[in-house]
C-alpha positions in Angstrom: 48.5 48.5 19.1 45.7 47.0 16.9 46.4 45.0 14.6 46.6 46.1 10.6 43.5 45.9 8.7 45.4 45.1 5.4 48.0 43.6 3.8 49.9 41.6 1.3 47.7 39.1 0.0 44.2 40.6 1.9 41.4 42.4 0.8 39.9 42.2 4.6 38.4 45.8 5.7 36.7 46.8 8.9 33.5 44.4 10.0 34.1 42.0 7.1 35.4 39.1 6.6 38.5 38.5 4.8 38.1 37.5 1.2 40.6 35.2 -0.3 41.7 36.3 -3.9 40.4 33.4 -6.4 37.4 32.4 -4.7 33.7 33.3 -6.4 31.1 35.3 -4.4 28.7 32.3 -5.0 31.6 29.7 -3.5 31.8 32.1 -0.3 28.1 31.6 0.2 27.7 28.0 0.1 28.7 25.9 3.3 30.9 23.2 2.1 28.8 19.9 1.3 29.2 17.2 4.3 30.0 13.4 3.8 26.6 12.6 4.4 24.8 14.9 2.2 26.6 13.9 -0.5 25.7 10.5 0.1 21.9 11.4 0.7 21.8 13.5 -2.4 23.2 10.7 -4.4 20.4 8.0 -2.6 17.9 10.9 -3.6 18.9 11.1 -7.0 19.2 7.7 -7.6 15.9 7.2 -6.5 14.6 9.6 -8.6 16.4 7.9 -11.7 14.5 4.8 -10.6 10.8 6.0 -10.4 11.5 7.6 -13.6 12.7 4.5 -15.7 9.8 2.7 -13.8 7.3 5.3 -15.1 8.5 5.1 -18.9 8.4 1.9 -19.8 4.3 2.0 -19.5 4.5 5.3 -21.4 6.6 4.0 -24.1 3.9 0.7 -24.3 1.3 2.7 -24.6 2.6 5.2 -27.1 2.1 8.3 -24.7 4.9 10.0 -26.4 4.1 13.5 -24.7 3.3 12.1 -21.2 7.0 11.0 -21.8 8.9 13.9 -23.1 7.5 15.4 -19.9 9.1 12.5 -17.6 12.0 13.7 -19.8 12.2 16.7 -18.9 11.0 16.8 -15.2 13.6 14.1 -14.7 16.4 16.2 -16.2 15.6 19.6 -14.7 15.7 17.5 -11.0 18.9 16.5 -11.8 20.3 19.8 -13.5 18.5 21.9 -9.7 20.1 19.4 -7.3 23.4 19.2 -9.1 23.9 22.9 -9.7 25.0 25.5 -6.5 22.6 27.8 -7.8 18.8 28.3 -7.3 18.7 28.0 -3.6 15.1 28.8 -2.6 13.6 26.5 -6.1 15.4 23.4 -4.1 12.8 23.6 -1.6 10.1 25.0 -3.2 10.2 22.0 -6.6 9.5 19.3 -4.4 6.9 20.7 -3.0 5.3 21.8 -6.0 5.5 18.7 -7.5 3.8 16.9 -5.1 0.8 19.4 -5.5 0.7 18.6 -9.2 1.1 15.0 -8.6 -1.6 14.3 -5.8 -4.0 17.5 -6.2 -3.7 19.4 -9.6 -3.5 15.9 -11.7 -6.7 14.2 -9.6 -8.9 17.4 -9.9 -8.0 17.5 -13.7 -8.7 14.3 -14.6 -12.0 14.1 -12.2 -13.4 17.0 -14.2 -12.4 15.3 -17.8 -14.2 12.3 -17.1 -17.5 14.6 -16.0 -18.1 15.0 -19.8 -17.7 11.1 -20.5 -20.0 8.4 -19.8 -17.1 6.2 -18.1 -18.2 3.6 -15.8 -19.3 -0.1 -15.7 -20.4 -1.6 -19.4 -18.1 1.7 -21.1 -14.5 1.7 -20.0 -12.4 0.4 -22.9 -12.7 1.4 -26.7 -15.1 0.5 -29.4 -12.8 -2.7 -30.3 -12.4 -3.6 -26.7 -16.5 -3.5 -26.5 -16.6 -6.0 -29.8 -14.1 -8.5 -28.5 -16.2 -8.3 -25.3 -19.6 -9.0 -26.8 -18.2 -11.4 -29.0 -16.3 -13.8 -26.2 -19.2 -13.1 -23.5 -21.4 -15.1 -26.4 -19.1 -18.0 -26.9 -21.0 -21.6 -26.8 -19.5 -24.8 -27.0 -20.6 -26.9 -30.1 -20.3 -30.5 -31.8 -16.5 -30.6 -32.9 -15.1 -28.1 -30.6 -11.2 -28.6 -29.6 -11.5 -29.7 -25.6 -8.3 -28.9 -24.2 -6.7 -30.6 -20.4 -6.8 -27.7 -18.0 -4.4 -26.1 -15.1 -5.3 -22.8 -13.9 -2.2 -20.6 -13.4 -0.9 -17.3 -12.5 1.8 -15.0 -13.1 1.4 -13.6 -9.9 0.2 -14.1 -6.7 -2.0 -17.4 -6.0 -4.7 -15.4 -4.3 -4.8 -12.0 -6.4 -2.6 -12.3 -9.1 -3.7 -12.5 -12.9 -5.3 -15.9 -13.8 -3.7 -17.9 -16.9 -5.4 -21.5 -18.8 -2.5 -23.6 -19.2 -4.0 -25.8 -22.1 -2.6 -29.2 -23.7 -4.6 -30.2 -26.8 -4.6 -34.1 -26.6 -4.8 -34.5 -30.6 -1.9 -32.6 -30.9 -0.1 -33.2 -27.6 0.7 -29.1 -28.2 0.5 -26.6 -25.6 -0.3 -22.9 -24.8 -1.0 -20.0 -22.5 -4.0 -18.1 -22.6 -5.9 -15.1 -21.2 -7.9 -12.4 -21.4 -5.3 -10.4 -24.4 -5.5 -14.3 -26.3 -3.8 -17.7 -27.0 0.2 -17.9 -27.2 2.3 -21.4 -27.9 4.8 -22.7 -25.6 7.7 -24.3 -26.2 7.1 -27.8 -25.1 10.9 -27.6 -23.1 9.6 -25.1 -20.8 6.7 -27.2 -19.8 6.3 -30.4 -17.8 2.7 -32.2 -18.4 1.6 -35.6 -16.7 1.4 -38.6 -18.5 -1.6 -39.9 -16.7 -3.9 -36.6 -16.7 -2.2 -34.7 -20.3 -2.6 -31.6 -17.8 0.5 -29.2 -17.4 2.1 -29.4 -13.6 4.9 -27.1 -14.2 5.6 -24.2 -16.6 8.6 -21.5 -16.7 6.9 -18.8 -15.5 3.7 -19.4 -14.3 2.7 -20.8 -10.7 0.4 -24.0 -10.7 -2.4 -23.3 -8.2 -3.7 -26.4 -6.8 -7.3 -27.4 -6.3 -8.3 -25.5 -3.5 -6.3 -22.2 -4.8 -8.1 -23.2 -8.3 -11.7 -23.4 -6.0 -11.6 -20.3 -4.3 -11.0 -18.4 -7.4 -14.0 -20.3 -9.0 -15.7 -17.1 -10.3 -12.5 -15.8 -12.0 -12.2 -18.8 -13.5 -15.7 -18.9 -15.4 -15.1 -15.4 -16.0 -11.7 -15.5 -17.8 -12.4 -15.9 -22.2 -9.6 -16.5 -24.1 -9.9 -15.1 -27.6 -8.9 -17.1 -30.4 -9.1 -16.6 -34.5 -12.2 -18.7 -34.4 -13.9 -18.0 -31.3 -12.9 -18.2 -27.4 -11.5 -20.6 -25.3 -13.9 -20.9 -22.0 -13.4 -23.3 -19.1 -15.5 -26.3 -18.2 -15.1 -27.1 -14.5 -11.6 -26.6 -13.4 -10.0 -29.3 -14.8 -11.6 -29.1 -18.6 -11.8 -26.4 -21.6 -12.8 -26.0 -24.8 -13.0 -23.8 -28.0 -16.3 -22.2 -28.6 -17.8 -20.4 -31.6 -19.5 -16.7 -30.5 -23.3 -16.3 -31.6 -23.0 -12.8 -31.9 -20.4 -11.6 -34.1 -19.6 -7.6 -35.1 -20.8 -6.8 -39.0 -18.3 -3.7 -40.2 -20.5 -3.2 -43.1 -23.3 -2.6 -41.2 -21.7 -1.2 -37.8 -23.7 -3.5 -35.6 -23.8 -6.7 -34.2 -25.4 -10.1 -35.1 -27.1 -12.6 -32.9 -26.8 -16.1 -35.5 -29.5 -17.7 -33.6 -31.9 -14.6 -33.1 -31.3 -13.1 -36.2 -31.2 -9.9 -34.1 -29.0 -6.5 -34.8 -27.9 -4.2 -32.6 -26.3 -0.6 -34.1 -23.8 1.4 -32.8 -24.9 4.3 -31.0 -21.6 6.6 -31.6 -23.1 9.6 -28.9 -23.9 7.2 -26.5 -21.2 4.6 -26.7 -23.4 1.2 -27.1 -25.4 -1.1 -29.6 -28.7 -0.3 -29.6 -31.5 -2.4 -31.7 -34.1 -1.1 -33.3 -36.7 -1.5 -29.9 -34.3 0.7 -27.9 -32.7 -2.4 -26.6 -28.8 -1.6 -25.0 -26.6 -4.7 -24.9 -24.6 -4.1 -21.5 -20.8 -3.6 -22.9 -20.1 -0.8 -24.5 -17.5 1.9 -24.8 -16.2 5.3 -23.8 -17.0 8.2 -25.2 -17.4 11.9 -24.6 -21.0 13.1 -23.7 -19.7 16.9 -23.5 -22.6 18.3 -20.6 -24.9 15.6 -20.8 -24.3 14.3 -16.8 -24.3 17.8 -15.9 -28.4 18.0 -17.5 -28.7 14.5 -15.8 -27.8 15.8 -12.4 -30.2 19.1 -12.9 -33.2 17.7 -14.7 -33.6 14.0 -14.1 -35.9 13.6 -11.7 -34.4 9.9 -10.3 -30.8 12.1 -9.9 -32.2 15.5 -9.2 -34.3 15.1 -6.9 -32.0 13.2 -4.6 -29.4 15.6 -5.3 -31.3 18.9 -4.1 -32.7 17.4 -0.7 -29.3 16.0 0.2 -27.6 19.1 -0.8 -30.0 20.7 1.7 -29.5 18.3 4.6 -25.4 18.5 3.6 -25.9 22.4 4.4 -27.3 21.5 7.6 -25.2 18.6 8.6 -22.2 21.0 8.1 -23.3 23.8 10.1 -24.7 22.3 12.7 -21.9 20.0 13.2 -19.4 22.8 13.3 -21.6 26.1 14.7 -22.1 23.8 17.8 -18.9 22.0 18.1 -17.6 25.7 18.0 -19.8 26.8 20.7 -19.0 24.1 22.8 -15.7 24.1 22.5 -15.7 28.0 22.8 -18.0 27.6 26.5 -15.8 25.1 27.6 -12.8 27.5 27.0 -14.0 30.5 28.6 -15.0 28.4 31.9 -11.5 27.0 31.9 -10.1 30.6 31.0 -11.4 32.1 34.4 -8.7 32.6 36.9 -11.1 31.4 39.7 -11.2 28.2 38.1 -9.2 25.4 39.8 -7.1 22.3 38.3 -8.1 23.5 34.6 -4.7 21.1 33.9 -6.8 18.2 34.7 -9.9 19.4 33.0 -7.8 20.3 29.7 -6.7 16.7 29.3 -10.2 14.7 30.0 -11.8 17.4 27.8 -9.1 16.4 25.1 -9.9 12.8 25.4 -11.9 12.6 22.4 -9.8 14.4 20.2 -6.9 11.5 21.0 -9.1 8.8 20.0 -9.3 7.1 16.4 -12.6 8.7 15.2 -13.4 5.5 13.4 -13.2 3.7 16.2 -15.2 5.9 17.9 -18.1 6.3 15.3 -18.6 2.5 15.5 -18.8 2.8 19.1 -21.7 5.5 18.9 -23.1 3.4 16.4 -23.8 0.7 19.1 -25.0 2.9 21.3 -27.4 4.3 19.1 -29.0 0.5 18.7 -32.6 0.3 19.3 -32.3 -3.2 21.0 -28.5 -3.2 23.2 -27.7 0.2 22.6 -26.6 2.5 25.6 -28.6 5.4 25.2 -31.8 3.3 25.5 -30.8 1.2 28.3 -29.6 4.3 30.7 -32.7 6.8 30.0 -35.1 3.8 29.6 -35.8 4.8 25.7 -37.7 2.8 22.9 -35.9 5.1 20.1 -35.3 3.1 16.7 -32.0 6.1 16.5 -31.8 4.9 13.0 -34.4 4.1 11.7 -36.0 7.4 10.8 -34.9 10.3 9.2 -34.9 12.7 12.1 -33.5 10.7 14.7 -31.0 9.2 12.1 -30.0 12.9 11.5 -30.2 14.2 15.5 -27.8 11.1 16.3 -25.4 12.2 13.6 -25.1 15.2 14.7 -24.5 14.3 18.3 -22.0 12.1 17.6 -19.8 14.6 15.3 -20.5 17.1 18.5 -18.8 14.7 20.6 -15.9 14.0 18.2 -15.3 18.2 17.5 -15.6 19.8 20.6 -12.2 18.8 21.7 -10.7 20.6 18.3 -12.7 23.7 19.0 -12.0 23.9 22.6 -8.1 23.7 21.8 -8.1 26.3 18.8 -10.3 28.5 20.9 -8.1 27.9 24.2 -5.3 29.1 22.4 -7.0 32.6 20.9 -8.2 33.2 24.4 -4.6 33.4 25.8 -3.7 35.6 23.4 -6.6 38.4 23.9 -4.9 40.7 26.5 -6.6 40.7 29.9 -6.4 44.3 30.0 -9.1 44.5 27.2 -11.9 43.3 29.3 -10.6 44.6 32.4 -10.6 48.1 30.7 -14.2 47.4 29.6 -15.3 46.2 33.4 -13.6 49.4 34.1 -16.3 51.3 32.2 -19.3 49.5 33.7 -19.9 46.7 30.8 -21.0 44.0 32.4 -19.2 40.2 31.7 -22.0 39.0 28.7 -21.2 42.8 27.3 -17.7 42.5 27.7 -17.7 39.1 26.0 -19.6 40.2 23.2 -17.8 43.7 22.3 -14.5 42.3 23.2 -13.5 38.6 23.3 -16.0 37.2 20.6 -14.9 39.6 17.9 -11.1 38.7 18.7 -12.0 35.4 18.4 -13.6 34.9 15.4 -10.9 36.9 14.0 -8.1 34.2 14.7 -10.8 31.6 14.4 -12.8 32.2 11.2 -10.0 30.6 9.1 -10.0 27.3 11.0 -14.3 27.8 11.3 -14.2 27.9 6.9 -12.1 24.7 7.1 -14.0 22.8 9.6 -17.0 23.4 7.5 -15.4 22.2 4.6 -14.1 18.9 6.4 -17.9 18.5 7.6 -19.4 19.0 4.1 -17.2 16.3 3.0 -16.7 14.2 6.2 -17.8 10.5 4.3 -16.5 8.9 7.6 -19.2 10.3 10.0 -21.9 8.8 7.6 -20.6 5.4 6.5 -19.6 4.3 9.7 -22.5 5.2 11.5 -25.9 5.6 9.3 -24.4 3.8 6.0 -26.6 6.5 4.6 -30.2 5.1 5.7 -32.7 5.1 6.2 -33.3 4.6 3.1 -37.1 4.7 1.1 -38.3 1.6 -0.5 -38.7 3.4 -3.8 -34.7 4.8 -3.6 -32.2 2.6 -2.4 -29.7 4.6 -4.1 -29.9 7.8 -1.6 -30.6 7.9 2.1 -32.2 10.3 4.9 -28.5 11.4 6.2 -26.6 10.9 3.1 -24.2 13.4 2.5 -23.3 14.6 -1.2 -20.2 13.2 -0.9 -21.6 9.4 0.1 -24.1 9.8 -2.5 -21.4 10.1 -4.9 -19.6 7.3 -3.5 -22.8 5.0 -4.1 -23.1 6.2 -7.5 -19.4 5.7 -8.4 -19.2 2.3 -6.6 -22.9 1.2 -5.8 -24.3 -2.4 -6.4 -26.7 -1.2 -9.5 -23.6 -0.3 -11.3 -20.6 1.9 -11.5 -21.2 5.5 -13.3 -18.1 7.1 -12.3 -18.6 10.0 -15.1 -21.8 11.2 -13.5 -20.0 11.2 -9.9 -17.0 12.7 -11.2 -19.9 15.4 -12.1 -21.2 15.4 -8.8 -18.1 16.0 -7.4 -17.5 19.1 -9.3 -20.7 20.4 -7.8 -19.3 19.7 -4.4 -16.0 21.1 -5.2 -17.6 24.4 -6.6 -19.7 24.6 -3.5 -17.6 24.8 -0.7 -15.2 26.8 -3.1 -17.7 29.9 -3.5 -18.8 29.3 0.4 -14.7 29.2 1.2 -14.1 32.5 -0.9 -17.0 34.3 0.4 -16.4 33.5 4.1 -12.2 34.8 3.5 -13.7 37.7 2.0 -15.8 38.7 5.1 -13.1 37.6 7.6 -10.4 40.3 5.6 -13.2 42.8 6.3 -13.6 41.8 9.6 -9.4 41.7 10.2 -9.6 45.3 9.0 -12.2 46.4 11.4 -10.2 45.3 14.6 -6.8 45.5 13.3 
């Protein structure tokens, strides 16, 4: 006798599961939560809490009063998801999301907002930050001036961290802190200074670097000015300070600034961010400010940026096709002869052809890079050569190439290794059936499949090549380079190029890189969309 499918107490009927009275359809669906989720959810959490109080303390300093109602609010809408039962597929999706925003959406955002400034060395604080600059940078000890007794300090690391002047005035016996935000008292308990020298060997606080700690940060040293109500405090050796008076000093009436031993003016130039005098004179510190599309004019009609930019763009172009049309047709020949069924231990070909692939690619470019040497280099030596590689343009370019054909093959022959298997065998048999011959076969049949599954992973190979800094820097550096530009080189890549404006040794202009590199970004953009549109047409043709 079966048994009953009801009863007191039961709601079970036939191929469900009982339901017991009281319980919630959402409760039924939800596994019950484990020991150790509970515990990594609270770990989570916590950590979440932490990053969060972390993050508004700066915003709170700095007055950013929206940046942290949105901390606010991200923060409490984590904890209101991942406390609730509900909203099941958001608990995988937020993370992720936020992550996107955070490393992708926020970069690209704030690259194209400083495009339309003029942010980079001389012009990366306010119009006050530029004053106090100018003022301290002119700073000259004269008769009378308070000398101080020295120690160089940190609040940080010896090496890297922040340098502080411990000062004692020996008129006064007082003593004080200083750096670059200005001059603070301490209390004279918290302090121990040497009876012999007057110089402070302890403080609460600080760490006392000795002299060779003090040495090797020599340059900082110099560097750091102390502002003070009546000038700056600069060192004199490492031992020594004193309290200048600034020979330039900042004229509100006249919004410029004075040289007292010149007598020369310079006026603030609000649309370009500087002090200009009246022969077109710029000193070098200046401010930020917004110079709506004038980097993008820069980029298309000066000749010393425009210029560079179009022939590089060119050889970019070809860089990124060549290196992945023939790292695809490599990879693709190598596939096909492994693909034959007459071919023998294709195992042990597979994983020597994959060799390449497995190895650091830095490492590897700097290997090429002494091969390619004119004097030592391999390639010379073996084929008895006299080729300076790199040191013209073509051969620079050539050797490139070679070398990124060496590095992608591996990549291509995998991807294309993989679409092969999947092409049914009876398709070409069916074609060698009807009397096409192997290249016919190949070319009605297997290459069409193939670029079908391929094209995707061919768009972002040429997107990884137009960008790929690493293949350049670590082999070329750029060069050659023409005496008359030292700026842009025969195989620099767009991407380089921007990297030697942003970081270069004439001077950081990061706003006209970040303009550069929203030419690059809308390049392989329209080339991307174009290429996905032709490979849905093509899908529709052999689907």
């Amino acid at each position: 006798m079966s048994a009953p499918l009801s009863g007191p107490g039961s709601t079970r009927t036939p191929g469900r599961e009982p339901v017991r009275p009281g319980l919630s359809r959402t409760a039924r669906h939800h596994a019950p939560i484990t020991a150790t989720g509970l515990v990594g959810k609270v770990i989570l959490l916590g950590l979440v809490a932490g990053i969060a109080i972390w993050a508004a303390f700066p915003l709170i300093e700095a007055e950013h009063w929206i940046g942290l109602g949105i901390l606010a609010a991200t923060t409490a809408g984590l904890y209101y998801l991942y406390l609730s039962r509900r909203h099941i597929p958001a608990k995988y999706l937020v993370p992720g999301t936020l992550f996107l925003i955070a490393f992708q959406v926020v970069p690209v955002l704030y690259t194209a907002s400083t495009a339309f400034t003029n942010f980079g060395d001389g012009h990366r604080g306010s119009k006050d930050d530029a004053i106090v600059a100018i003022q301290t940078a002119s700073v000259k000890q004269v008769p009378g001036s308070t000398e101080y007794a020295l120690t160089v300090a940190t609040d940080g690391d010896p090496a890297t961290g922040a340098l502080v002047f411990l000062l004692t005035d020996p008129k006064t016996k007082e003593v004080f802190a200083g750096d670059a935000d200005g001059l603070r008292k301490l209390d004279a308990a918290d302090v121990t200074v040497s009876s012999l020298s007057g110089k402070i060997t302890a403080a609460d606080g600080y760490t006392v670097l000795n002299i060779g700690q003090a040495s090797g940060r020599s340059d900082a040293v110099t560097a750091l000015i102390v502002p003070t109500d009546d000038g700056a405090i600069r060192s004199n050796g490492l031992t020594r300070a004193y309290e200048g008076k600034a020979a330039r000093a900042y004229d509100e009436a006249c919004d410029c600034v004075r040289d007292s031993e010149t007598g020369r003016t310079w006026t603030a130039d609000e649309e370009s961010g500087s002090f200009v005098a009246a022969d077109g004179e710029r000193l070098a510190q200046g401010w930020k400010v917004d110079v709506g599309l004038k980097n993008f004019s820069t980029v298309l009609t000066d000749p010393n940026i425009s210029g560079p930019f179009f022939g590089t763009l060119a050889w970019n172009f070809a860089f990124a096709i060549a290196s992945t049309g023939l790292t695809f047709l490599l990879g693709m020949a190598i596939a096909l002869a492994l693909h034959s069924p007459r071919m023998k231990g294709t195992n042990f070909y597979r994983v020597l052809l994959i060799l390449p692939y497995a190895m650091p690619s830095f490492a590897m470019l700097l290997i090429w890079r002494d091969m390619f040497n004119t004097d030592f280099g391999l390639l010379n030596n073996l084929f008895g050569l006299n080729v300076d590689w790199f040191g013209g343009t073509w051969s620079a370019r050539i050797a490139v190439v070679l070398v990124q054909l060496w590095l992608g093959y591996p990549y291509m022959f995998l991807v294309a290794t993989g679409a092969l298997q999947a092409i049914p065998r009876e398709l070409t048999e069916a074609t060698s059936v009807d009397g096409a011959s192997p290249w016919q076969s190949f070319r009605a049949v297997t290459l069409p499949l193939l670029l079908v599954a391929l094209s995707p992973l061919l768009i972002a190979s040429f997107a990884f090549n137009f960008n790929n800094v690493n293949a350049i820097l670590f082999t070329t550096e750029g060069g050659p380079f023409a005496p008359d530009n030292p700026t842009n080189g025969a195989t620099d890549l767009l991407i380089t190029y921007t990297y030697r404006l942003a970081f270069g040794a004439q001077g950081a202009e990061f706003g006209l890189a970040a303009t550069v590199s929203i030419f690059i970004f809308a390049i392989v953009a329209t080339v991307s969309a174009i290429s996905f549109r032709r490979t849905r047409k093509q899908e529709e043709v052999y689907s």
